[in-house]
KOLDREN-255575 format. One line per 4 residues: number of its first residue (from 1); for each residue x, y, z of N, C-alpha, C. Coordinates in steps of 0.2 Angstrom, whole numbers. Layout:
BEGIN
NUM = X/Y/Z/X/Y/Z/X/Y/Z  ...
This chain:
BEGIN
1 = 790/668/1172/789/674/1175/795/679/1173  791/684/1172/797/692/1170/797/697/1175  802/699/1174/804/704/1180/806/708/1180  811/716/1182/811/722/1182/820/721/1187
5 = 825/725/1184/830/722/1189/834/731/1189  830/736/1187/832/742/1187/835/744/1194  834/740/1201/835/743/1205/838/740/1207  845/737/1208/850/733/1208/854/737/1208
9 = 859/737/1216/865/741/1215/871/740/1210  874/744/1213/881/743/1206/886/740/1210  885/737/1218/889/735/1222/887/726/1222  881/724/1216/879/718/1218/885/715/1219
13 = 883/706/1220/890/706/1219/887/698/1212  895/696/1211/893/691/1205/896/683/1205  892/681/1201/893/673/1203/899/670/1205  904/671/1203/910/673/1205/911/673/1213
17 = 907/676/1217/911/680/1222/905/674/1228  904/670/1226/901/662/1231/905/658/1230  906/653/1235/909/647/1238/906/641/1232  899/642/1231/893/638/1229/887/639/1223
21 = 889/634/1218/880/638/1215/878/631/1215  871/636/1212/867/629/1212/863/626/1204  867/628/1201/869/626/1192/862/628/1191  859/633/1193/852/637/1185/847/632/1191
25 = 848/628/1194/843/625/1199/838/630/1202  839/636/1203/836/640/1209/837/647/1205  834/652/1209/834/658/1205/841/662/1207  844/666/1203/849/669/1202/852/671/1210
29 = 855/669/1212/859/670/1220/859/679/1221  863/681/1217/865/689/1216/859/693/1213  854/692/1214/850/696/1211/845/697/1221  848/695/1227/845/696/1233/851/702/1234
33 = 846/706/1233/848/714/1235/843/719/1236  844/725/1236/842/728/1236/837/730/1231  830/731/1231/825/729/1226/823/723/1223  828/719/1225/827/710/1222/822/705/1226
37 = 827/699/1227/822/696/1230/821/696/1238  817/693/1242/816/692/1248/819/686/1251  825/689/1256/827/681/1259/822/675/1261  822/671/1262/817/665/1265/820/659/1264
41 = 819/657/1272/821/651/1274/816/645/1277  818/638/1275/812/635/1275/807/635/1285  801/634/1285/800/636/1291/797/642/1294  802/648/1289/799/655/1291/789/657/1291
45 = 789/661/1295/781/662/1297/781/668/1293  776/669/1288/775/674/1285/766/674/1289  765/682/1290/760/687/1291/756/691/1290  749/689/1289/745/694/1284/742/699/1288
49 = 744/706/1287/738/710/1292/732/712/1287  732/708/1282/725/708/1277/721/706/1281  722/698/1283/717/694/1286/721/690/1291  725/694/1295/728/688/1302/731/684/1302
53 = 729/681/1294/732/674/1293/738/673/1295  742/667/1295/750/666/1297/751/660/1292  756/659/1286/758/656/1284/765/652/1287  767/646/1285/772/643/1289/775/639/1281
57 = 781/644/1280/786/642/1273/788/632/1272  785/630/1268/788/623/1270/792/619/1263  791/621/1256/795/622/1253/795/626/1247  801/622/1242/798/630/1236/795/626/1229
61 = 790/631/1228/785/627/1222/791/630/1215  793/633/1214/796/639/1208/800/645/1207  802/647/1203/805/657/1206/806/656/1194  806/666/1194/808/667/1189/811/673/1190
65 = 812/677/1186/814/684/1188/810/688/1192  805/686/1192/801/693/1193/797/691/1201  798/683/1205/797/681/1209/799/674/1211  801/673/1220/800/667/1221/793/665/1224
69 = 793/657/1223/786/655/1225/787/649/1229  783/646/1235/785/642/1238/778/641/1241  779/634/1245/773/630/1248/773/631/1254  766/631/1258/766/636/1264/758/634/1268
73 = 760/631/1272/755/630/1276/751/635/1281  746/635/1280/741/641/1287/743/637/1292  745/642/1297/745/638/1305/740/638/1309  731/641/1306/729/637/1310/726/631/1312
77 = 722/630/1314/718/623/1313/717/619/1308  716/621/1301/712/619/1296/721/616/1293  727/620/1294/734/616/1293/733/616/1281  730/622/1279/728/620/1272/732/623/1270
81 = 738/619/1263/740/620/1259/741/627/1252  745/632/1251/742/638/1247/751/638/1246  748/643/1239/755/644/1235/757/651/1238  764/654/1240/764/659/1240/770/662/1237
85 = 769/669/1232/772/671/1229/775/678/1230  782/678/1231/782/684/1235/788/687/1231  786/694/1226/788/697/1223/794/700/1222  799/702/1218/803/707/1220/801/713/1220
89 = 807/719/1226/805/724/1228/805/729/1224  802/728/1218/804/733/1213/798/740/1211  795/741/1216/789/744/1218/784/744/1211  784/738/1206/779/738/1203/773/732/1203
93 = 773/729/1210/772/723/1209/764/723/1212  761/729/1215/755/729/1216/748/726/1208  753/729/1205/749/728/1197/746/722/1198  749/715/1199/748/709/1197/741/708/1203
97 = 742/709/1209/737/710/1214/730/710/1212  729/717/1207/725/723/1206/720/721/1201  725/715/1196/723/714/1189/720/705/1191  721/703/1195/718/695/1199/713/697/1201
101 = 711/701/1208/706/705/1211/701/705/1206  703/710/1200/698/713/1196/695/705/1190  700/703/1188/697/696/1186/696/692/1190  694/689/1197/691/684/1200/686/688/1204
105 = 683/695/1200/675/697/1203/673/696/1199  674/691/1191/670/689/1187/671/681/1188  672/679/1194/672/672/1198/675/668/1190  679/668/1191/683/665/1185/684/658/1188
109 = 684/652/1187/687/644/1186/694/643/1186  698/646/1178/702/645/1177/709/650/1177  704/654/1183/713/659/1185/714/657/1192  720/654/1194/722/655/1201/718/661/1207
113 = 715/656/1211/708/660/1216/716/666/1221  716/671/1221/719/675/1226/715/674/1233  719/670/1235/715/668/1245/717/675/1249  723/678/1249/726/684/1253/729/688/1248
117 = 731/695/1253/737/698/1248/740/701/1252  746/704/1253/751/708/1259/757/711/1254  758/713/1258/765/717/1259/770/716/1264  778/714/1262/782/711/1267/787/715/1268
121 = 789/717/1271/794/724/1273/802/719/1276  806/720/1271/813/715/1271/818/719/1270  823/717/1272/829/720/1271/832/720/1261  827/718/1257/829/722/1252/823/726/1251
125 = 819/729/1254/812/732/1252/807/730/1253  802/734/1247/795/730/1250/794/726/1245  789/721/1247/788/715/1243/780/713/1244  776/714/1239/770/711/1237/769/703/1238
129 = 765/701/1242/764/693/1242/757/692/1241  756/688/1236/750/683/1235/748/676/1238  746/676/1240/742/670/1241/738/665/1237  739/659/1233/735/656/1230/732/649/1230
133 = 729/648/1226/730/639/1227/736/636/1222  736/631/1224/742/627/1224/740/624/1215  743/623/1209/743/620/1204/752/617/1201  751/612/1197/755/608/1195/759/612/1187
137 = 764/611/1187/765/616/1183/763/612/1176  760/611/1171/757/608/1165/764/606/1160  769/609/1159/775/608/1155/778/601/1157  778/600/1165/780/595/1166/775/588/1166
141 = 769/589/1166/765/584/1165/763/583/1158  765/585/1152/763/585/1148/770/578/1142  776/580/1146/781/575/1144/777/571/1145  774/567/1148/769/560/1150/763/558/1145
145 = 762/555/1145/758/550/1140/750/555/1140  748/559/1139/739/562/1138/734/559/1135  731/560/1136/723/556/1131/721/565/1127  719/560/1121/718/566/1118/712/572/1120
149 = 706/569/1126/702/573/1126/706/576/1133  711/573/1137/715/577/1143/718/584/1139  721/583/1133/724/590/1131/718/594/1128  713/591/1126/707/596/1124/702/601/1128
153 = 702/596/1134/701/599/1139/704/605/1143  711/604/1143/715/609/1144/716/615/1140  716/614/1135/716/618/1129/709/623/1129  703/621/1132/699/624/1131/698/627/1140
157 = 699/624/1143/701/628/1152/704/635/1150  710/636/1145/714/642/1144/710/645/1139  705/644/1134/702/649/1130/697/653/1135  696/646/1139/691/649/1144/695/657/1150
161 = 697/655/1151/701/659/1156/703/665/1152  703/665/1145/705/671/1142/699/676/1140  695/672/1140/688/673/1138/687/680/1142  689/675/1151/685/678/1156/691/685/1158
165 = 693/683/1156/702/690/1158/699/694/1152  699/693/1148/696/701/1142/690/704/1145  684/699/1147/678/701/1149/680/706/1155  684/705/1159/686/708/1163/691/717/1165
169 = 692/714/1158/696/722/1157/703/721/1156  707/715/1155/712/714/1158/716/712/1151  722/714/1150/727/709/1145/732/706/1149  732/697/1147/738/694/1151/746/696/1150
173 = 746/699/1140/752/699/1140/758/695/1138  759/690/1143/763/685/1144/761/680/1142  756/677/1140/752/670/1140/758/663/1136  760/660/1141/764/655/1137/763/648/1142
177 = 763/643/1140/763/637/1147/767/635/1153  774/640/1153/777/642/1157/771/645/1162  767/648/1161/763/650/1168/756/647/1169  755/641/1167/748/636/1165/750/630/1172
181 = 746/630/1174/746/625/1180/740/619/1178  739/615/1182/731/610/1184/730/608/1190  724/611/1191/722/613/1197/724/608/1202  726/606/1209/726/600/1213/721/599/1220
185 = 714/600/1219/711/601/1225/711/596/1228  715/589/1226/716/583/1232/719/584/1237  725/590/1235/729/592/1241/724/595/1247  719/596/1247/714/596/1253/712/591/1257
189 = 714/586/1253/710/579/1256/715/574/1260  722/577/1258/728/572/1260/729/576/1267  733/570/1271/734/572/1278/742/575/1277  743/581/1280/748/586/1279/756/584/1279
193 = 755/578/1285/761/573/1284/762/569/1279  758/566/1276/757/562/1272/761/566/1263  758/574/1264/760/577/1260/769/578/1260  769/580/1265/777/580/1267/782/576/1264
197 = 778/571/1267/780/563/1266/784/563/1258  778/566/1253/778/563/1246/781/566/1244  784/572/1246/787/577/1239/795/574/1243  797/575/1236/807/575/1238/809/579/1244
201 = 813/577/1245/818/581/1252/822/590/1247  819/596/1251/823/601/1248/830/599/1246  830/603/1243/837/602/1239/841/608/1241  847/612/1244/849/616/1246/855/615/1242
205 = 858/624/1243/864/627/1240/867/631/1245  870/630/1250/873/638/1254/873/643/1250  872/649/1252/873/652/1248/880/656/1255  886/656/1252/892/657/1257/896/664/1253
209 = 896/669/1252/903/672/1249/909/671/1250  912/670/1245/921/670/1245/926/673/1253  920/680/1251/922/686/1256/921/689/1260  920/688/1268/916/687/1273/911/693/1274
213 = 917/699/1270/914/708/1271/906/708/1268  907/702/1264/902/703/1258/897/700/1263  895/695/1267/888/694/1271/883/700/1271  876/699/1273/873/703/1272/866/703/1272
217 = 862/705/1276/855/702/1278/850/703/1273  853/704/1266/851/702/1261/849/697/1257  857/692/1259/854/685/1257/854/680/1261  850/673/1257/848/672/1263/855/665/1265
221 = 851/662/1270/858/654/1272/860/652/1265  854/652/1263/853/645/1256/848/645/1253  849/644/1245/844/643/1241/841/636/1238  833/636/1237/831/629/1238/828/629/1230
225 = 829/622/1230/828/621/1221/821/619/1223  817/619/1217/809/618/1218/807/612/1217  802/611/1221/799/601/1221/795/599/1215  796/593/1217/792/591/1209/785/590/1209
229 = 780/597/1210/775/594/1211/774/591/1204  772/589/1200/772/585/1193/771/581/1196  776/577/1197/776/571/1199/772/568/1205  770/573/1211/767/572/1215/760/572/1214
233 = 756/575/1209/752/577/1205/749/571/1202  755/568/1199/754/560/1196/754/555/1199  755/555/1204/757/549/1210/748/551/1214  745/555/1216/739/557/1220/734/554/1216
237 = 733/555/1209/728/555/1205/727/548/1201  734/545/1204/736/538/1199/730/534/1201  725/533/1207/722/527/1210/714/533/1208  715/536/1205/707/539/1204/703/538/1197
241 = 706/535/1193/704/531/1187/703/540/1182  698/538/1176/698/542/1172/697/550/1177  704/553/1176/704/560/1176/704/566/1173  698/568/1174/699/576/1169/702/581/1174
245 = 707/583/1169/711/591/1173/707/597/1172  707/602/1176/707/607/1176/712/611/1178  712/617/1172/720/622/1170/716/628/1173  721/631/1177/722/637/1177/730/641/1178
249 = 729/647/1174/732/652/1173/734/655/1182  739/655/1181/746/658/1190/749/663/1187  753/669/1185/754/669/1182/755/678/1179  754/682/1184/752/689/1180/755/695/1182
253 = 762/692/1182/765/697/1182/766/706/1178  763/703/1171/764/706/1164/759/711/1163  750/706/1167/744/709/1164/744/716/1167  740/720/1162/738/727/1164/732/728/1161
257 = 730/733/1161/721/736/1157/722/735/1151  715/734/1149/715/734/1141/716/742/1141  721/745/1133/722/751/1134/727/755/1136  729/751/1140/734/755/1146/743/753/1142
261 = 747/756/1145/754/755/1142/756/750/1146  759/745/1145/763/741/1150/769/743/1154  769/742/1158/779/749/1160/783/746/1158  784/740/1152/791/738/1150/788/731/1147
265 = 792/732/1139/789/724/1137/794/719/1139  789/713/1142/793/707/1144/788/701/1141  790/699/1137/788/694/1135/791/688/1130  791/683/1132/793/677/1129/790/676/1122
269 = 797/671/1121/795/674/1111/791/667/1110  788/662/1114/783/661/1114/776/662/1111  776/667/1117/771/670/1119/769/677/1112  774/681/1108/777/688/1106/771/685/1099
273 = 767/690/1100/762/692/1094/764/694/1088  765/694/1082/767/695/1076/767/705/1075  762/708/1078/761/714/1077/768/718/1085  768/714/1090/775/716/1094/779/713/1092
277 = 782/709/1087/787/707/1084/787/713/1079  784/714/1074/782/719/1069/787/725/1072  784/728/1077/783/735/1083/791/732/1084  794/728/1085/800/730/1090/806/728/1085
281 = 806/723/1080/811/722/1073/811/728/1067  805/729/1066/806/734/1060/802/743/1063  798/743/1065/801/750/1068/803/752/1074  807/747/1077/812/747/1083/809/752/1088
285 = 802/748/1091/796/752/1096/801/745/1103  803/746/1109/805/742/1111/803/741/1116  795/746/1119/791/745/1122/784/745/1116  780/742/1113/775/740/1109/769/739/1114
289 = 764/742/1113/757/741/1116/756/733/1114  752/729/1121/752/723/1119/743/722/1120  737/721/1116/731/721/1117/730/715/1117  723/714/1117/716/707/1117/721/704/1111
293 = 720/706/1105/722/700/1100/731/697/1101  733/700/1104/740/697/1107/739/691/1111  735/694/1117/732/685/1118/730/681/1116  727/681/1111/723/676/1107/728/674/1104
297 = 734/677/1099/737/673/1096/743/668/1101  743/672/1106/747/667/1112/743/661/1112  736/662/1114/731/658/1115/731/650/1109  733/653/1102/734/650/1097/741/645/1100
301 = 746/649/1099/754/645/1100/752/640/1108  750/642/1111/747/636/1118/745/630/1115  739/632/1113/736/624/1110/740/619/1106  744/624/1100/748/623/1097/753/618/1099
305 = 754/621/1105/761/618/1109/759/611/1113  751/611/1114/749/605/1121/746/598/1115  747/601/1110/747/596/1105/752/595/1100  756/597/1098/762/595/1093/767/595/1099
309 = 768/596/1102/776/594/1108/779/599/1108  782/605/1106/785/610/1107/783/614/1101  785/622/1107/782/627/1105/784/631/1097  779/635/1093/779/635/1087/784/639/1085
313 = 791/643/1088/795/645/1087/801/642/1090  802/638/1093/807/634/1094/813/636/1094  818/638/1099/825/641/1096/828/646/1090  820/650/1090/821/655/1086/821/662/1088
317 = 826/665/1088/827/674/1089/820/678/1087  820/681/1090/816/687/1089/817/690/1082  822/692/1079/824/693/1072/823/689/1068  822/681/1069/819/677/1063/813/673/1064
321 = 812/676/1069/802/674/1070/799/676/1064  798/682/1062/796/686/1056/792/681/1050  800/679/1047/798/673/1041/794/667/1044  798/665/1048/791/659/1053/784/660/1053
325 = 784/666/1055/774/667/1058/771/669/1047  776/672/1042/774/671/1037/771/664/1033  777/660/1036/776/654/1034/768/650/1034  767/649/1041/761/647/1044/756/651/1043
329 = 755/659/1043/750/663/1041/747/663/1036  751/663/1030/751/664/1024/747/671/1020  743/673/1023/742/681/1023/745/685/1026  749/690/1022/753/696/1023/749/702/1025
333 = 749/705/1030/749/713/1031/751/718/1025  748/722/1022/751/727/1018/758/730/1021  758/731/1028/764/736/1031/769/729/1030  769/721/1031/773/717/1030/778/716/1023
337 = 772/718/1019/774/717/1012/781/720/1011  782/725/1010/790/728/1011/796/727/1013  794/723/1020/799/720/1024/801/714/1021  797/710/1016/798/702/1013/800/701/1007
341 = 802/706/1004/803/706/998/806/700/994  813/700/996/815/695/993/813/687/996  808/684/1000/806/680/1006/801/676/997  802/671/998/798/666/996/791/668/995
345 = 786/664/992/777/668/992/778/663/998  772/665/1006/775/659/1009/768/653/1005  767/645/1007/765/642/1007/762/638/1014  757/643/1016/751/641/1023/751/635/1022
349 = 747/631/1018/746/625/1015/750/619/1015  755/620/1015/762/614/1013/764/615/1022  764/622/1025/767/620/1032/764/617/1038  758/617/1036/751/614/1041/753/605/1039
353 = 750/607/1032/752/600/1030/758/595/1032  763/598/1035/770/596/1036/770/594/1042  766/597/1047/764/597/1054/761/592/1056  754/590/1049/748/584/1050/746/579/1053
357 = 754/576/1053/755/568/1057/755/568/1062  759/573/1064/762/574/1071/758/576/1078  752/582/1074/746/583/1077/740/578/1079  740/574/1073/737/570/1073/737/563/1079
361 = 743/561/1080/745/556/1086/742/559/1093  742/568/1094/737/571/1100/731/570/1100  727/569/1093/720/568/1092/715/563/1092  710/563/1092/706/559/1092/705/556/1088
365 = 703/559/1082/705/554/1074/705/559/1070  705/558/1062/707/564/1059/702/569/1058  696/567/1061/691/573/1058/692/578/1064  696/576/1068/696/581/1076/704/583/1073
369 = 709/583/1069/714/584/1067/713/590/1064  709/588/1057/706/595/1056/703/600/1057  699/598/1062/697/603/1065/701/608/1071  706/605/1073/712/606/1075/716/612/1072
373 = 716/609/1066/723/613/1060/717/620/1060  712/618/1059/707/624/1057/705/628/1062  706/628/1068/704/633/1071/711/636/1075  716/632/1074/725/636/1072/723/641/1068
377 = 722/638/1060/724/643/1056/719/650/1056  711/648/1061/709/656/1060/712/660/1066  715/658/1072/719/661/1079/725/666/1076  731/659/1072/736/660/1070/737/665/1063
381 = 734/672/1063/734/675/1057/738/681/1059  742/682/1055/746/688/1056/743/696/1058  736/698/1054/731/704/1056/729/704/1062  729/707/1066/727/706/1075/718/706/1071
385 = 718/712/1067/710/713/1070/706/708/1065  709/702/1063/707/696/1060/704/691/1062  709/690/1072/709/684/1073/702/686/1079  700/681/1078/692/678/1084/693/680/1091
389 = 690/682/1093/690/683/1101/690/678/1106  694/677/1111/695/672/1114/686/668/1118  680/671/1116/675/670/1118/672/666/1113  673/669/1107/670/664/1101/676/659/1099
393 = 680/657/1102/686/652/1099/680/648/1103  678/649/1108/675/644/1114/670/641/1111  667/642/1106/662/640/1102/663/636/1097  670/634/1095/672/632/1089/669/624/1091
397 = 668/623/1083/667/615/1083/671/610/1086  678/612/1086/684/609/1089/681/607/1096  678/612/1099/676/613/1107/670/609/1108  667/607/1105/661/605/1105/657/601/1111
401 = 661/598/1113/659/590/1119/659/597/1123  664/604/1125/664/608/1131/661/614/1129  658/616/1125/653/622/1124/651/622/1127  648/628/1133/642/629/1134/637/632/1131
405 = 631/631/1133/626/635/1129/624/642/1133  625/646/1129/625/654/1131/618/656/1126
């Protein structure tokens, strides 16, 4: 998750100026100010005047820049489980709302269903909350041993979803597995203690200043490191014999209309399409329009990623991505040519080839490898108006067992 920190006074205060941290565990302590985050303590009652609902805070699923996320029971009867993500006050956060709404009236599968939405009036401002279903963050469950048709599966849940966000109007922008969850509809089925019961004991940090003056109903007592649903994830589903997952996308900070300007490029260099790499390294454009074929090549480095074990730029800058996306591509842009002058011819062929074995251990056997490599290499093309649309990727032979018939 990306985020906006423009409205951060100049009085913040800095890591320095606490008793306590909590080592990169929990979201940045001094960023609870004014337009940042929303204090919350576990147990708090959050209230919807959407739909009356009453949420009761019971721990935290995640946070990034741009929000924290926690676990949250309804108090009424039903006592059901929902994610809720409660924004910073940076008054651009309705976007994310708007752009869920408008994708899940194409009753989508694989985007996180918006059950509520509010607005929460705190002492650092106003803050947008969503409401959603609960999923497992996928990075972490993929450290773990997979069957190759579990990461096929997955892999095609995300083309699907991207399919339905275009048809929708919508660009994610940001698509990286950092925002990929799998869905947990057992947490309906388990008794709410029992739930309690399994995940770890919060993990707290006071959050205390050095210097008393500095208190402030900004921040809160303490900040809590996030639970391992992963692992809980893995522990519910252990006694259900062969499991297929279903992936969706949480996640949309970033997205806006096809067309429209984003207010600010935030994007992971994961995620960073070859033509806003282009746009922000050599004609130093530092806000670049981000369209459909940036997703798809995000869409490309995903799959990428849920089958070779980390992601296709690994520890690489923003300034030496360039040669890397050459390498793999192997077809140049005419506007590229100038900038590579002195660059090797690249060889597409020797670096796929390089990757071969490695993909292959995700696979089914070598014919599903290839078909693998092959439907990389037509995603992964440096020309945006090259690559497939995430509706016809859904068709590819690779998908086959999951095509539907249209």
């Amino acid at each position: 998750m990306h985020g906006h920190c423009s409205l951060l006074t100049a009085t913040e205060l800095g890591p320095d100026d606490f008793h306590f941290s909590s080592m990169n565990a929990t979201e940045d302590i001094t960023r609870y100010v004014l337009g940042g985050y929303h204090p919350v303590i576990i147990g708090d009652i959050l209230r919807s005047p959407a739909s009356s609902s009453s949420y009761r805070v019971m721990h935290k699923l995640g946070f990034g820049s741009y929000a924290t996320v926690w676990l949250a029971q309804k108090t009424d009867a039903s006592r059901a489980f929902f994610a809720i993500k409660i924004t910073i006050a940076d008054g651009l956060s309705n976007r994310e709302t708007e752009c869920l709404r408008a994708v899940l009236r194409e009753c989508s599968s694989n985007i996180v269903t918006l059950a509520d939405a509010f607005e929460l009036h705190g002492p650092n401002g106003v803050h947008s909350v969503l409401v959603t279903d609960i999923v497992a963050p996928i990075l972490s469950l993929l450290s773990s041993e997979r069957s190759p048709h579990w990461r096929k599966k997955v892999a095609y849940d995300l083309t699907n979803a991207i399919a339905q966000l275009h048809a929708s109007g919508v660009v994610h922008g940001d698509l990286h597995l950092g925002n990929v969850g799998i869905s947990m509809p057992q947490l309906s089925t388990q008794d709410p203690e029992d739930v309690m019961q399994d995940l770890d004991w919060p993990e707290l940090t006071l959050v205390l200043p050095t210097d008393h003056r500095s208190a402030s109903p900004s921040l809160p007592a303490y900040v809590v490191a996030p639970c391992n649903m992963a692992a809980y994830y893995n522990k519910i589903i252990a006694g259900q014999g062969k499991h297929e997952p279903h992936a969706k996308i949480f996640d949309f900070g970033n997205a806006h209309r096809a067309g429209t300007q984003p207010t600010s490029f935030q994007c992971a260099i994961e995620a960073c399409a070859p033509e806003s790499v282009f746009a922000r390294v050599v004609e130093q454009n530092e806000n670049p329009p981000i369209e459909v074929p940036a997703d798809v090549w995000a869409l490309g480095a995903m799959i990428y990623e849920i089958f070779y074990g980390s992601s296709l730029f690994r520890g690489v800058g923003i300034r030496g991505v360039m040669s890397h996306m050459v390498s793999l591509a192997g077809a140049v842009p005419s506007q590229w040519e100038a900038h590579l002058l002195s660059a090797p011819p690249p060889d597409a062929d020797a670096w796929w080839g390089s990757r071969r074995d490695r993909l292959r251990k995700a696979c089914i056997d070598d014919q599903d490898t290839e078909a693998l490599i092959g439907l990389l290499r037509k995603v992964l093309v440096l020309d945006p108006s090259f690559r497939p649309s995430a509706k016809v990727i859904c068709r590819d032979i690779w998908f086959q067992k999951y095509r539907k018939i249209t």
